[in-house]
N, C-alpha and C positions, 0 to 999 in steps of 0.2 A: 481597535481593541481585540485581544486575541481572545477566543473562545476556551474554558479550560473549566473544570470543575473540581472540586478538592474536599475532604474531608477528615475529621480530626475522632481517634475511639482513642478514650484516657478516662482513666480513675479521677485525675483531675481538671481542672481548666485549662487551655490557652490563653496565650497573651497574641496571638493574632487571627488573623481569617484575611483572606485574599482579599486583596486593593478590589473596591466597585464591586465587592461579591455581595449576591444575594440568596438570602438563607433557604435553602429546600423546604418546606412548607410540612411537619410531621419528621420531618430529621434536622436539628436542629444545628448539628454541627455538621450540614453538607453547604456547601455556598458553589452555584455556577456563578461565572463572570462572562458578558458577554454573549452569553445563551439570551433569546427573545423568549419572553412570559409562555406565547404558545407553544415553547418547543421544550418546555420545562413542566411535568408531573406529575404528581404525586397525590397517596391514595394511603390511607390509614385504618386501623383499628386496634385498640387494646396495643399488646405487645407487639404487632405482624404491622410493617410499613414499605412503602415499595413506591419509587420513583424513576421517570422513565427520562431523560436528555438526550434528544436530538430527533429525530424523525422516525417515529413508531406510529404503526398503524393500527395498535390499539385503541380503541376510543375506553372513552373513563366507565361503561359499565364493565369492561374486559379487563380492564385494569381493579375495578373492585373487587372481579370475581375471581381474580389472581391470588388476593391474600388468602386463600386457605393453602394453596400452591407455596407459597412463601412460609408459611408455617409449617408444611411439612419439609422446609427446605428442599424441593426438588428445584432447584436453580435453572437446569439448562432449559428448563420447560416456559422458563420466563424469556426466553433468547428465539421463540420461533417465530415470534409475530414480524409481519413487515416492515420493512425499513431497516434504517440503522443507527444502534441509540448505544447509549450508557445505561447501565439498570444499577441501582441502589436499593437494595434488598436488607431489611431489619425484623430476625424471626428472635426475640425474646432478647439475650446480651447475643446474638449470633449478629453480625453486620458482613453482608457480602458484596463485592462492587465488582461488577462482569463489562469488563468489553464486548467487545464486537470481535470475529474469526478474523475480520481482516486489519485490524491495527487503527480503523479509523477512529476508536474513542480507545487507545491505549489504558493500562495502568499503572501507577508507578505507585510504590511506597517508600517509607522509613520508619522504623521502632527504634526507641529509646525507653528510659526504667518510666517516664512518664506517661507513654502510649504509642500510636504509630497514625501518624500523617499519610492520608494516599490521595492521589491526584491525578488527572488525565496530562498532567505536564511536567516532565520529569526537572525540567530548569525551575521550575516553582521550588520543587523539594529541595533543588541544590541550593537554592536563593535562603532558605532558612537559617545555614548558615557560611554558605558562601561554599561549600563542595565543589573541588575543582574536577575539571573533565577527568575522565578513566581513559587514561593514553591508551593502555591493551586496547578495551572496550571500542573505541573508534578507530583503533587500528584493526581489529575482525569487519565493522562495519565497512571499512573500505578494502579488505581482504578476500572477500568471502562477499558480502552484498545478501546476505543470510540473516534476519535478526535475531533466529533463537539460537544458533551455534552455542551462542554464551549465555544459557537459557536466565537467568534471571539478572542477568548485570547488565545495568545501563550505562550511557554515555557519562556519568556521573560517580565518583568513588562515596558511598554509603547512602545512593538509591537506586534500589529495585526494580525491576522491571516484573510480568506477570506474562510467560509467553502465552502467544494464541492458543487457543482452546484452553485455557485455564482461567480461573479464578482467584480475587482473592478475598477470603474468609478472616475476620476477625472477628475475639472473642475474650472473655478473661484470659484466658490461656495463651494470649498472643495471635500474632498474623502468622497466616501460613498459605500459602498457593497450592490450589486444588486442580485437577484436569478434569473438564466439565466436558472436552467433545471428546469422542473416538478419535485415534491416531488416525485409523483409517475406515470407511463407510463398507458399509455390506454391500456387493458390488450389483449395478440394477443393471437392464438390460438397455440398451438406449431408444427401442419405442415404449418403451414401458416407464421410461424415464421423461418421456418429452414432453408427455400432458403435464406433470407439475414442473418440467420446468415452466412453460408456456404459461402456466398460473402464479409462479411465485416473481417473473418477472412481471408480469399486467399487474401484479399486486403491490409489487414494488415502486413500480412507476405510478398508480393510483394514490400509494397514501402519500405522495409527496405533491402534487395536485389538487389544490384547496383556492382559492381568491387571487392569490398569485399569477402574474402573466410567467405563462411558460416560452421556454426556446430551448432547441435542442443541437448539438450538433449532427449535421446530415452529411456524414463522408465515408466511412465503412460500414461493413455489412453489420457490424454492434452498435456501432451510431443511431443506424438507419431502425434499427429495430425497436429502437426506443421511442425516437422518435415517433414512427407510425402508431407504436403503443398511446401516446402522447393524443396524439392527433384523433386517436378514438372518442377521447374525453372534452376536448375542445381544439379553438385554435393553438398556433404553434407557431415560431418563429425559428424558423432552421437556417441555418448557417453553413457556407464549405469554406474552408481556407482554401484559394486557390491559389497557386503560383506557377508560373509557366518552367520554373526550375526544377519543378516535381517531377513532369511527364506521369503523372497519373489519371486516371478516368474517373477519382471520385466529384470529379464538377457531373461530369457526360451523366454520371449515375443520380447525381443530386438533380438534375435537372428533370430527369426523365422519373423519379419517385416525387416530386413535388408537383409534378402535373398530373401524376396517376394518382396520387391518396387529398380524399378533401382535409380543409383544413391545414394545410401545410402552407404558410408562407414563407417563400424561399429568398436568403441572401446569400449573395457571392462575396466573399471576402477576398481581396486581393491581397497578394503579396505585395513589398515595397524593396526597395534595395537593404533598409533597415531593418526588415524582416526576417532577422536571421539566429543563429545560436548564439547565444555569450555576448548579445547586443544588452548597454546598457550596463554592462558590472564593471566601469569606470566609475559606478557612482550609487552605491549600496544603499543608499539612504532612500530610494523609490522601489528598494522590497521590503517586504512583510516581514517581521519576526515571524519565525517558526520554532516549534520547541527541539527539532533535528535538521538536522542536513538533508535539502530536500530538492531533488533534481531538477523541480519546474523551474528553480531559478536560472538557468540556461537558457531555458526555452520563453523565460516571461515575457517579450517581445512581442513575441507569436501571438502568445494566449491574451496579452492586451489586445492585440489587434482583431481578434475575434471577438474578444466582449466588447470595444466599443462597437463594433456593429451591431451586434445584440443590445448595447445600449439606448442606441440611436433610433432601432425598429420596434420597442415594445413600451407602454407608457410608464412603467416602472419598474423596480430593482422588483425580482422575481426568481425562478427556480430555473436552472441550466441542465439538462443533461445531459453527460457524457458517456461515453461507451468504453473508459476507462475498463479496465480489467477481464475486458471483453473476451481475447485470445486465451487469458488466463483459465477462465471456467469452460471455454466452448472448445478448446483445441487443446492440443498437448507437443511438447519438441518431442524430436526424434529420442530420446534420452528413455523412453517405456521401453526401446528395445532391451536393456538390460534386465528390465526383470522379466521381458519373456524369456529371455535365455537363461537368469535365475531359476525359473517357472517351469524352464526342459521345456519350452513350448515350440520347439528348434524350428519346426517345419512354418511356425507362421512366424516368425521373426525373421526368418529367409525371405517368407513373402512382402511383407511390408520393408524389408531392408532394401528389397528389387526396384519397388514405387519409388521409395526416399531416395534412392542413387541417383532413378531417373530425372527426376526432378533436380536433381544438386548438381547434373552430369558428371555423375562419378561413379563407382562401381559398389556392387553390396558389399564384397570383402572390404571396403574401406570403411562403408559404415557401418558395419558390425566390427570392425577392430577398432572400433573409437568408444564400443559400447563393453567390449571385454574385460576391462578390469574393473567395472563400478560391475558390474554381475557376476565377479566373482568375490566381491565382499561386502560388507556390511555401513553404516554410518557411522561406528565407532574406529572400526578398519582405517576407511577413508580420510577420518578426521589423522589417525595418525601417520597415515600415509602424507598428508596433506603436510603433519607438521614437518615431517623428514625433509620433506621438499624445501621448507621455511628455513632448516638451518643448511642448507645448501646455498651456493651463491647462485645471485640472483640472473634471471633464464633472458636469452634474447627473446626477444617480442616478436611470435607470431601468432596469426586470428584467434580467436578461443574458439571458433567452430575448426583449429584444424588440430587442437589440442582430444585428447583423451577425453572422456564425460566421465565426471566424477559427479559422485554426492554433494559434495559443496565444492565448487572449482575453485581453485587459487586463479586471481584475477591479476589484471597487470599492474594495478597499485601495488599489489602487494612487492613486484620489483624494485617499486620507487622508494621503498621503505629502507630505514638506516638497518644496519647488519645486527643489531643489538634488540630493537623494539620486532625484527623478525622472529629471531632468538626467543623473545619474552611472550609473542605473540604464538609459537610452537609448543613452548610451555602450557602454556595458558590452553593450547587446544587439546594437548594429550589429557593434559585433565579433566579436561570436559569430558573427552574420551571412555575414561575411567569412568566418569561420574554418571553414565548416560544411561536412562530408565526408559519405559516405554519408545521405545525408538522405534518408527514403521520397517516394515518388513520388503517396504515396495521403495524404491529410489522414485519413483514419478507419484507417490501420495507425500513425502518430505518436500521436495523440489516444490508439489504446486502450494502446500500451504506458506511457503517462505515465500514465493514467487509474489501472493496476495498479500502478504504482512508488508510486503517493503513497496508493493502497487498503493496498499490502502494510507502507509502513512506517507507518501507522496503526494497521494490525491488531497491526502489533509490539507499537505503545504499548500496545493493547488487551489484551494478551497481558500487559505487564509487570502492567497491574491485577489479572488473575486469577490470576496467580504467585502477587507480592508477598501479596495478602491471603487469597487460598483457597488455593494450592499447587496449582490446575486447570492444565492445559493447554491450550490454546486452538488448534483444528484446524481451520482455513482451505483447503480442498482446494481450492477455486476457483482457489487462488492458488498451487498446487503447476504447476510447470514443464510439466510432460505434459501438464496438464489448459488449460492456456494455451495448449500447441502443437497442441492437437487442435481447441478453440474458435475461434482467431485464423486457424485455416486457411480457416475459411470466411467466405468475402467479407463485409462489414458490412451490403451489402445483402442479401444473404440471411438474416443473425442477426436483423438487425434490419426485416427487410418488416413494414409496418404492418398486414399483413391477420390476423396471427396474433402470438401472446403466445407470446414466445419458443419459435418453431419447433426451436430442434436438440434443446432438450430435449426435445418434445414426439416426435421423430424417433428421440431417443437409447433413450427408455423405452416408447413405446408400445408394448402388447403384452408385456412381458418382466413384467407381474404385483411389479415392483418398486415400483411406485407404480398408486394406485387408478387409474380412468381418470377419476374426477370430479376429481383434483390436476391431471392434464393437463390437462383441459379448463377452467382456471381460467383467465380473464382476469386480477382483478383484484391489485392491490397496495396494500398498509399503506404508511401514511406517515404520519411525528411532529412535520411544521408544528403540529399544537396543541399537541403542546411544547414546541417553540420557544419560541415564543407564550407560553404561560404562565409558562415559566422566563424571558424578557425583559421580561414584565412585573412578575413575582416578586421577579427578583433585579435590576431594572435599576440600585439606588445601587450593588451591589458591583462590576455592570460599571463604572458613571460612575467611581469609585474607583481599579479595578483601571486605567485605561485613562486617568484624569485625569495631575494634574500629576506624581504621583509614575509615570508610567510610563515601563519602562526601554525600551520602542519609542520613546516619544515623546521621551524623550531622545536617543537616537540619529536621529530626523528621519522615524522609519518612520509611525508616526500623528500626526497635530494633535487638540488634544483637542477644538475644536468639531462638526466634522463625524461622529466617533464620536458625542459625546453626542447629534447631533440624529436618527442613526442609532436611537440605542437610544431615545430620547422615541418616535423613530413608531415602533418595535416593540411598544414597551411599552404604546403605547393601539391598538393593532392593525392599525395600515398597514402595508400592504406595505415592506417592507426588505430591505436587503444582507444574507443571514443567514450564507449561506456565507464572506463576505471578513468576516465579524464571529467566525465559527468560528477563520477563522483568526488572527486578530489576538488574539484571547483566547488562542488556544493558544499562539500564539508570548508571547505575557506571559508567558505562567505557565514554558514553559521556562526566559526568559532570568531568570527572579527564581528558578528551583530551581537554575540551573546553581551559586550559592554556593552552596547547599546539598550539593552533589553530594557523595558518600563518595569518600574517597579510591583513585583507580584504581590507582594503583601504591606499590611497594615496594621500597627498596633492597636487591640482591645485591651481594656480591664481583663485581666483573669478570672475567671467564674468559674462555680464548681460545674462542670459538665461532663455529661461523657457521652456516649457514642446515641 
């Protein structure tokens, strides 16, 4: 059963409420579905009501002592506690419903003359009365790889989306979307940063650690970190994917940090021949609905093969963590050059550009002329720079690392796309263009908050896998609110200076005996291009199939089938290709062919007079 939560503000009743949904206890027109009793609630008095969904490390007197916070509507003040949750907020006829910064509990709505419907599941909303997909809308999502480009339209024509750091507010007056965080953080210094980080991740991995058997994965330097945090508090079951096709050292590292921190029971997870990308989507019916196009389905092989280990070593379905979003908050791409050169910061963008050649074995003049035109304009600039490109015919494919760095890069789906829905889809960005209000000032505080929006609703997907078939929990701290606000405070160039391998971490822990000092001192990183690789040469007739005539992108204008196939022929004998815009174009298939599938969201009531 999919997890999703929904609620109804109207003058008058509805005639429905989510299939298996059960009522919010002081809001009476909220229903989660699928949410477990402990990870649902809620707290009351008088007019002021406040309900918490999903893993908050509030306990209920913090939660009681909230409602005068909730009366004075100060909303974001409700968003700093641990974890990561939905908050359901009722300050007199005011009803507010806040995500999370990274997409893991989304918003979506719809108003009509009777009220407005909002939901963490935007195919709920479509379901009410059958809303078909918004072509544009998933033509940007596989354009671009950006959710807020198209700041409130979702994949759906007449439901809303609410982007990150906003809110949405209803009230007599109607629904309207608020912006609750800073575009961008007052910038901290990164030792002066590292004590809260170091405390909002212990505090993140802590509130999710209650009776449950824990297991963590143990393979890079943000795996490991959790881990060992883990391990503080009790036993631990750690896990590496190992595969002899990798050639990487996270076994050597797993082994040598499971012998140094107590409490850490280590497993080695083998690789198999079937262990590979795009194993298994011959036959759709053994993945999860998700409410979007969500990339783990590529990888679900993999990720079974590590929870049944995890299975197998713990006595029941229990809390997982991953180090998901890890690079995200701890490091930054070469892409900050542009706004030190925006910044006239010339002489240290020289210097970090000298590190990043070295490293890429290339020269700084090439990596500062990849940074030169996104620092000399803006994200309105860019987007319509962006669309000019869209009505131009479509580019030969080479890497994205040897293209330009823009604000929001045109990706190589965007080639696959019919000349027409490109057209509409240029359209559609000049106006955004036009339409576009607080927009940061820095290309690397835009890039990381999108980079987390489309990591967190991923991980959701990823989460529905190890529901649906373990009843695991999937614990992504990286991506917990606090842990975002303590990371993104510190400049990109400082996350990310080339001279060292993720400095805040290295800042956050050294010395505090939470982690070895041979984990700190780890340069390098895993990485699964050879399964790519093998699962595109494995499975390449089910891609050419999934992605040929019968496909429901191609039919709506999003891919042509030659360009795919000649994509997947040089994968599959081992050229370089588009792997990421092929990630996405498979994912997005495989959603719009589960959406018939989907179980039914709702379920007819009597009409009652209610309202919010």
């Amino acid at each position: 059963m999919m997890r999703w939560s929904a609620g109804w503000y109207g003058n008058t009743g509805n005639d429905r409420r989510p299939a298996r949904g059960q009522t919010v206890p002081g809001l009476e027109s909220t229903w989660t579905t699928g949410w477990p009793k402990a990870r649902v609630r809620a707290v009351g008095q008088g007019p002021a009501a406040l309900a918490v969904i999903g893993e908050c490390g509030a306990d209920d007197h913090q939660l009681e002592s909230a409602l005068p916070v909730v009366r004075a509507r100060k909303w974001r003040a409700l968003t700093r506690w641990p974890g990561s949750y939905l908050l359901v907020a009722r300050s007199g006829e005011t009803l507010a419903v806040i995500g999370d910064l990274a997409g893991q509990h989304p918003v979506y709505y719809r108003t009509d003359a009777a009220g407005t419907w909002w939901s963490t599941a935007a195919s709920a909303l479509a379901a009410l009365d059958g809303a078909p997909v918004d072509v544009t809308a998933l033509a940007a999502h596989l354009a671009f790889s950006q959710p807020d480009v198209l700041a409130t339209r979702s994949l759906f024509r007449a439901v809303r989306r609410v982007p990150g750091g906003h809110l949405l507010r209803i009230g007599p007056d109607g629904a309207r979307v608020e912006q609750y965080e800073p575009t961008a953080y007052p910038p901290v210094a990164l030792r002066q940063a590292a004590p809260t980080v170091r405390a909002a991740l212990a505090e993140a991995v802590a509130t999710r650690i209650d009776e449950r058997p824990v297991s963590a994965d143990l393979a890079g330097l943000d795996s490991t970190t959790l881990a060992c945090l883990a391990a503080q508090r009790g036993p631990v079951t750690a896990v590496t994917y190992a595969d002899e096709r990798l050639r990487d050292d996270d076994l050597a590292f797993a082994h040598r940090t499971a012998a140094t921190v107590p409490r850490l029971a280590h497993h080695t997870v083998p690789g198999a021949p079937g262990t590979v990308y795009y194993a298994g989507l011959d036959d759709l019916g053994h993945l999860p609905v998700t409410d979007g196009p969500n990339v783990y389905v590529v990888t679900a092989a993999i990720k079974r093969t590590v929870l049944d280990t995890v299975a197998d070593h713990v006595p029941g379905p229990g809390v997982h963590f991953t180090g998901a979003a890890g690079d995200a908050v701890l490091s930054a791409p070469s892409s900050y050059l542009a706004d030190l050169l925006r910044e006239r910061q010339h002489r240290r963008a020289l210097s970090h550009a000298i590190v990043h050649a070295r490293l890429r074995h290339t020269s700084a003049f090439t990596v500062l002329a990849r940074v030169k035109a996104a620092a000399r304009t803006d994200l309105a600039g860019s987007w319509m720079r962006t669309a000019a490109e869209l009505r131009r015919p479509a580019r030969d494919w080479i890497p994205q690392a040897q293209r330009p760095i823009a604000w929001t890069p045109l990706l190589a789906s965007a080639d696959w796309m019919a000349p027409d829905v490109r057209r509409r889809l240029a359209t559609t960005l000049d106006q955004a263009a036009e339409e576009l209000t607080d927009a940061p000032a820095r290309l690397a505080d835009w890039s990381d908050r999108q980079d987390l929006v489309r990591l967190g609703a991923n991980t959701a997907g990823w989460r529905a896998l190890t529901l649906a078939e373990y009843g695991i929990e999937l614990a992504a701290p990286y991506l917990d609110n606090e842990v975002i606000r303590a990371c993104l405070a510190v400049p990109a160039d400082r996350r990310g200076a080339p001279g060292q391998y993720k400095p805040l971490l290295d800042a956050a822990f050294a010395g505090t005996g939470v982690l070895p000092e041979f984990v700190l001192a780890r340069t390098t990183k895993g990485g699964f291009n050879a399964l790519a690789y093998a699962g595109l040469r494995d499975h390449a007739r089910v891609l050419k199939d999934l992605l040929g005539p019968s496909s429901r992108l191609a039919a709506l204008g999003l891919v042509t089938e030659q360009p795919v196939a000649e994509t997947v022929e040089r994968a599959a004998s081992g050229q370089p290709t588009a792997q990421g815009a092929l990630h996405l174009v498979v994912a997005a298939e495989v959603w719009l062919r589960q959406l018939a599938a989907a179980p039914a969201w709702w379920e007819e009531v009597e009409a009652d007079v209610a309202a919010a």
